[in-house]
N, C-alpha and C positions, 0 to 999 in steps of 0.2 A: 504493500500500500504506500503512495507516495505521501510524503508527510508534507503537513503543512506550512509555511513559513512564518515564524513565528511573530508576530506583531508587525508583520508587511505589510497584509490586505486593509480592504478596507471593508471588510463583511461584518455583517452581524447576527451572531447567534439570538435565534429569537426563542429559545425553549426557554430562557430563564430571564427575572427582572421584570419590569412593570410591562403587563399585558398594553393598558394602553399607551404607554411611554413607547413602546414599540413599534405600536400601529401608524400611531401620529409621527414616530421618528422618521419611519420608513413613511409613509403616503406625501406626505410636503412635499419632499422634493418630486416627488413620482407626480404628485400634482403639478408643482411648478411645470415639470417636465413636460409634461401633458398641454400643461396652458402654452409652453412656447412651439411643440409641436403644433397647437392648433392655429397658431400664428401664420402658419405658410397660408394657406387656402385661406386664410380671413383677410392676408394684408392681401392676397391675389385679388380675393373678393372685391375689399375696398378701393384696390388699385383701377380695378376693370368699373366700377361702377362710378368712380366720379371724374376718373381721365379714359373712357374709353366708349361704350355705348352702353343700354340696357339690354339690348341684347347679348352683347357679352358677356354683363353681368349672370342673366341670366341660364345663360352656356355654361361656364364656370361653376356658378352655385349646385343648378341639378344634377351634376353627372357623378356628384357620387355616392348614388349606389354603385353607378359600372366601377367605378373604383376599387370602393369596399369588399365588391363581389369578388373580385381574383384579391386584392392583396390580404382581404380578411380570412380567406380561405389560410393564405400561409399566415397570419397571426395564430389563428387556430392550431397549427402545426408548431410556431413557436411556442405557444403556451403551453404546447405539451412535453418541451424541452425543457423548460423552466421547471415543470413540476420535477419532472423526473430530478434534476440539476438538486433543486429546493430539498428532496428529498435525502438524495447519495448525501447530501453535506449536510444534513439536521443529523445523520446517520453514521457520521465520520468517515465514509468510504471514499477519498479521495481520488483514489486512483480511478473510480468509476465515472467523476464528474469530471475529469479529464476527458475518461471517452466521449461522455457526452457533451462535453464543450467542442472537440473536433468536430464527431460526426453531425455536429449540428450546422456547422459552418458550410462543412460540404454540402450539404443538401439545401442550404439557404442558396451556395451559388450555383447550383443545377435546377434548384424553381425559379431561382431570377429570371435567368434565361428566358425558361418554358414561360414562364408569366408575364414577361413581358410581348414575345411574339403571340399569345393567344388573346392579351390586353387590345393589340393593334387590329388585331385580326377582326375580331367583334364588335369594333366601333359601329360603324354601319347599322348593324342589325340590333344591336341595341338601343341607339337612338328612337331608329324609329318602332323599336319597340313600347320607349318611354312616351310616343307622338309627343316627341320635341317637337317646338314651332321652329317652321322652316325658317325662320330669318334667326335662328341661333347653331342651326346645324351646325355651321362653318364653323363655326368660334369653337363649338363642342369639337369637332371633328380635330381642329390643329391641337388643342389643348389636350386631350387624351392622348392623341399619337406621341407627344413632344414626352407627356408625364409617363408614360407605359412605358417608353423607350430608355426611359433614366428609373427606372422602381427599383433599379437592383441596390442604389443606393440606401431607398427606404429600406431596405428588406434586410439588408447588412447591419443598419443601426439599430436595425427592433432586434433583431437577436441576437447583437452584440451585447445593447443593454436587458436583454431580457436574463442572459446569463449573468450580468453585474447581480439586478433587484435578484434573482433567484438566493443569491447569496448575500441578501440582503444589504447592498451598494447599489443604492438609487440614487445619490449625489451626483457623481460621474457623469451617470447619461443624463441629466439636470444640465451640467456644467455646456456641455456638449451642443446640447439646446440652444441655448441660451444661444450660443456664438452663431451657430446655424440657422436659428430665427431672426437675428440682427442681421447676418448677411443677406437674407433671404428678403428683409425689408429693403436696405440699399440696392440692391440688384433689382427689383421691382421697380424701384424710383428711376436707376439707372436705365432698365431698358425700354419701359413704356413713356416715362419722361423725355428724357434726354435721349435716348435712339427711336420712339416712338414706333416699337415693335407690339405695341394691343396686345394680342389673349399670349401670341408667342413668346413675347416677354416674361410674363409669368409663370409662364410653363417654364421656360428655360432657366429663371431664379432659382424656382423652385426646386428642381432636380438638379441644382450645381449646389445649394446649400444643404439638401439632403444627402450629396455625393462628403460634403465634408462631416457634416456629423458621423455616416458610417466610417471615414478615415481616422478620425479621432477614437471613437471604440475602437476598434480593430486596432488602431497603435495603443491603447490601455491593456488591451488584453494581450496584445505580443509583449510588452515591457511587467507587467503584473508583476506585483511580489505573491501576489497570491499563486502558488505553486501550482495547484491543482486547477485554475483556469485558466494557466499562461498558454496562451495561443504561439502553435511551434508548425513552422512550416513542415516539419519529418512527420509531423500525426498527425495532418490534415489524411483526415482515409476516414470512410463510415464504420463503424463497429455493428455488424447486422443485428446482434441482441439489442445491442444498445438505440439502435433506428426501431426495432420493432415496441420496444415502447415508447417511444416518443410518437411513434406513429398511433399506437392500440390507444393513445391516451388525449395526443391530439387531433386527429382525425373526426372524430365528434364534435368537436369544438369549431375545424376547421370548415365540415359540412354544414354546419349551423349556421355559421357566420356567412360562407357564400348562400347558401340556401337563401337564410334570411332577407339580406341583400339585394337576391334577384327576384324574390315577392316586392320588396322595396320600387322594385322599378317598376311594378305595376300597378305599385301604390303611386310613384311619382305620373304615372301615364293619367293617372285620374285628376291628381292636382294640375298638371300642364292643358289639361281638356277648357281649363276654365279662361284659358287666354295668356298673355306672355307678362300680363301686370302680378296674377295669381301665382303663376311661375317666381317670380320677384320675391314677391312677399314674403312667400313660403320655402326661398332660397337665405332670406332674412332669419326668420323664423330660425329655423334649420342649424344655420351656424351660431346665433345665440344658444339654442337648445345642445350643441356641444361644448360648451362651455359651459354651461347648467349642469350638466352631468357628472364633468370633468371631478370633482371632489366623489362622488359615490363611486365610478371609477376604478379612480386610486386607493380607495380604501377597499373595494374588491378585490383589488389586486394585490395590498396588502393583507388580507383575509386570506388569499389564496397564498400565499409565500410563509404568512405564520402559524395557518394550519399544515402545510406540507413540512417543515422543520419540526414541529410538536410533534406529528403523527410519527413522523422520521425517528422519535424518541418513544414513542407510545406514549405519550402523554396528552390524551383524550380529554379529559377536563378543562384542560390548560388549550387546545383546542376549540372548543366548545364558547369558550368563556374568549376566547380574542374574536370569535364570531360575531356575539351579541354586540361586545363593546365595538366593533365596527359597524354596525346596524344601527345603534343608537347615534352613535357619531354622524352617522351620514343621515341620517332622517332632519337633525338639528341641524345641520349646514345646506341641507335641502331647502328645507321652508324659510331660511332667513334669504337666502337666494331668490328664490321664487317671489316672495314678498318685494321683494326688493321692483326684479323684474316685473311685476305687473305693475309696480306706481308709476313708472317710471316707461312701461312700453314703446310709448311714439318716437321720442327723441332717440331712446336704443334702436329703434327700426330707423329713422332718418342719417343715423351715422353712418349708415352702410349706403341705402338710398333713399332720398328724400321726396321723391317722385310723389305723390298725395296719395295715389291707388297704392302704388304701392306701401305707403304707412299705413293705410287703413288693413290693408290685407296683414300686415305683418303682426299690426298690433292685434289684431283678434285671434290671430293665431297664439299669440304669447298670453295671451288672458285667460284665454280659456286651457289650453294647455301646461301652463304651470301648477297650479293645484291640484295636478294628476302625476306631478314626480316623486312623491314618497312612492310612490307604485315601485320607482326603478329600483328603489332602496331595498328591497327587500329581496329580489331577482338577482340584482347586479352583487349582493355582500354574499348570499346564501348560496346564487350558484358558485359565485367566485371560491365558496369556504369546500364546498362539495368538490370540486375541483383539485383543491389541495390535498381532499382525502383521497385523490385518485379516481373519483365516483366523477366520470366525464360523460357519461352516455344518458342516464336520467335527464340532466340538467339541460342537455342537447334535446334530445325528444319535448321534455317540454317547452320550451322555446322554438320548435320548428312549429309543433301544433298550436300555440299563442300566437309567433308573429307570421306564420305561413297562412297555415289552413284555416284557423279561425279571423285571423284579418281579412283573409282573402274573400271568405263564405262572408263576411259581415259586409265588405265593402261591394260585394255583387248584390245583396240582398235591398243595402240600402240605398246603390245608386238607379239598381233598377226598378223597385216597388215601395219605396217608404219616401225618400229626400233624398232626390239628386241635387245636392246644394248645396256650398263647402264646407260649413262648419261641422254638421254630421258626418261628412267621407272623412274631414283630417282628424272626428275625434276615433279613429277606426284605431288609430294610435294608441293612446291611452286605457281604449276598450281592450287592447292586444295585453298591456302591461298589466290589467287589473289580471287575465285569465293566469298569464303564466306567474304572478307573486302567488293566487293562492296554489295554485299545483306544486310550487315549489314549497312551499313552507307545509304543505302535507306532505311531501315524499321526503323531507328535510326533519319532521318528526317522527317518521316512522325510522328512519335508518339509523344501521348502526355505527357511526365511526370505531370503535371499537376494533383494533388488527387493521384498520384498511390502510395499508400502504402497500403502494405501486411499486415501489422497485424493488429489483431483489439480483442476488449474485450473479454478477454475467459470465462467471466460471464453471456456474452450476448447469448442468443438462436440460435443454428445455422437456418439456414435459409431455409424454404423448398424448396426440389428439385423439 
């Protein structure tokens, strides 16, 4: 077993010491992180919408679901590297988070690849699967080619720093951020300003600042004192045991998330139905509502990192009890949120765009849909906690059947026999979140954490089927 270096890293053991000192230590920066991630596509947003046209604006803001759909797919596959990662070292088996820091890299730059030529490939057919309006195709069309073409960058820094937070160093890819969403501002100013290249600008920002963030991890992790995650060009090679859980664990997670996604776009096909101002709005909307989340989030994913170290140790209580106090935590930073945004809706809508349809559209959308986000709070801390216990395939099914099947069935139900009319189709939303927090919090009482951990010796003989 490779030993670990002694007061190098910058990890942190979460089996012991204050349950919430720990959540809250690790989620901040994971939030910071999150808020300067969501900076690329906000300052794009804002760039396109008050130096370029509304219709670019609104090309830019809808198109990601096609986004989410391939690169969420590989999140989902990273998060099942993290668990696995989260676990070997709650567990002290270093030598194993080794393999699985390799074999994970390799497979991030073999989906790069693959996801980026089947990103380009699909543009077409999924616009006009969204019935984008035609006078934003164009803008859609350059903007996804440009950002598809450059995702290998995105895909490098999610699981570079997914491997950091797994070992509980969320600082780093914070820091990382930070530099990559400031460039990512000047560069936007630079090319749509001063070279006055529109939607291509941004695109091009974008995937040169998310090219340096992955460069930054990837040189933390070749330089590491943490032994057991130092990234070494001689062990870049997949370890098959080691792929097949990452895979058996993230694959559920990964199907979910494109799944989801591409019901997404046919939720966006209903909203785009109502004209190119509704489109606006609801592209407003949208990116405020990811920043609303952004804190439940992080503390999900802090859930998920401090139950997989606890379970790592068998300590199921201690498990249990960082669950709750993440659920309380994020329900209280919800509603001050929330609150906040609906006093305050029109002016948050006119920073983006000021257009009047489009305020009116944006602000109803934020009224009514905020006092429907403790919903997430419950889905986003419980699946995330489930997850850490390895339990990845429940949390998936419920979540396909919430935001798939039963969104789907309600937005068909309602647009063709009840209210074709937008405030009922966009609350399809919220109706999705109420279904899957209570299926979770029943399948969340009935199980047992108790033994469930995922990993286990990659020396040992797998097991016949």
């Amino acid at each position: 077993m490779t030993a670990r270096a002694k007061g190098a890293g910058r990890s942190v053991d979460m089996t012991q010491g204050s349950v919430v000192g720990h959540l809250v230590r690790f989620a901040v920066p994971l939030l910071l992180g999150n808020l300067f991630q969501q900076l690329y596509n906000t300052v794009d947003l804002w760039v396109v919408g008050k130096f370029v046209s509304n219709e670019a604006y609104s090309a830019v803001g809808t198109v990601t679901p096609i986004i989410i759909m391939l690169i969420g797919f590989f999140m989902g596959l990273a998060s099942g590297a993290g668990v696995v990662i989260s676990q070997y070292y709650g567990a002290k088996k270093y030598d194993q988070v080794r393999r699985t820091v390799h074999t994970s890299i390799v497979m991030t730059l073999i989906l790069g690849v693959i996801l980026s030529i089947a990103g380009i490939l699909i543009i077409p057919f999924m616009l006009q699967l969204m019935k984008t309006a035609p006078e934003a195709v164009p803008e859609a069309t350059t903007y996804l080619t440009i950002y598809f073409a450059g995702a290998l960058g995105l895909l490098l820094y999610n699981m570079g720093s997914g491997i950091l937070r797994a070992v509980g160093d969320s600082r780093r890819p914070f820091y990382f951020l930070v530099v990559s969403a400031l460039l990512n501002i000047a560069l936007d100013l630079l090319f749509v300003i001063g070279l006055h290249m529109k939607v291509e600008g941004v695109a091009f920002a974008t995937i040169l600042s998310q090219g340096v963030s992955a460069a930054l991890t990837l040189a933390v992790l070749a330089r590491s004192g943490e032994d057991c995650i130092r990234l070494r060009l001689r062990d870049l090679k997949i370890d098959p045991h080691i792929l097949r859980q990452i895979v058996r664990i993230g694959i559920p997670s990964a199907l979910q998330m494109a799944i989801t996604s591409f019901s997404n776009v046919f939720v966006q096909s209903y909203i785009n139905s109502f004209g190119l101002d509704c489109m606006s709005g609801w592209t407003t909307y949208s990116k405020i509502d990811q920043f609303m989340i952004l804190p439940v989030q992080s503390l999900g994913l802090a859930a998920t990192t401090f139950v997989g170290q606890n379970l790592g140790t068998s300590q199921v209580d201690r498990a249990k009890q960082g669950t709750r106090a993440a659920f309380f935590l994020s329900v209280g930073i919800t509603v001050v949120l929330s609150s906040v945004a609906i006093a305050i809706a029109p002016p948050l809508v006119a920073f983006f765009n000021d257009k009047p349809e489009v305020v009116t559209y944006g602000t109803l959308f934020l009224r009514h849909m905020c006092p429907c986000y403790v919903l997430i709070c419950v889905n986003q801390v419980y699946s995330g906690s489930l997850r850490g216990a390895g339990i990845s395939q429940p949390p998936t099914y419920i979540m396909l059947a919430s935001f798939v099947v039963f969104r789907q069935i309600y937005l068909f139900i309602m647009a063709n026999y009840i209210s074709n009319t937008i405030l009922p189709i966009a609350m399809g939303y919220p109706a999705g979140w109420l279904v899957c927090s209570v299926l979770t919090l029943i399948y969340y009482s009935r199980v047992d954490l108790a033994g469930k951990r995922v990993v286990d010796d990659p020396t040992s003989m797998p097991e016949k089927t």
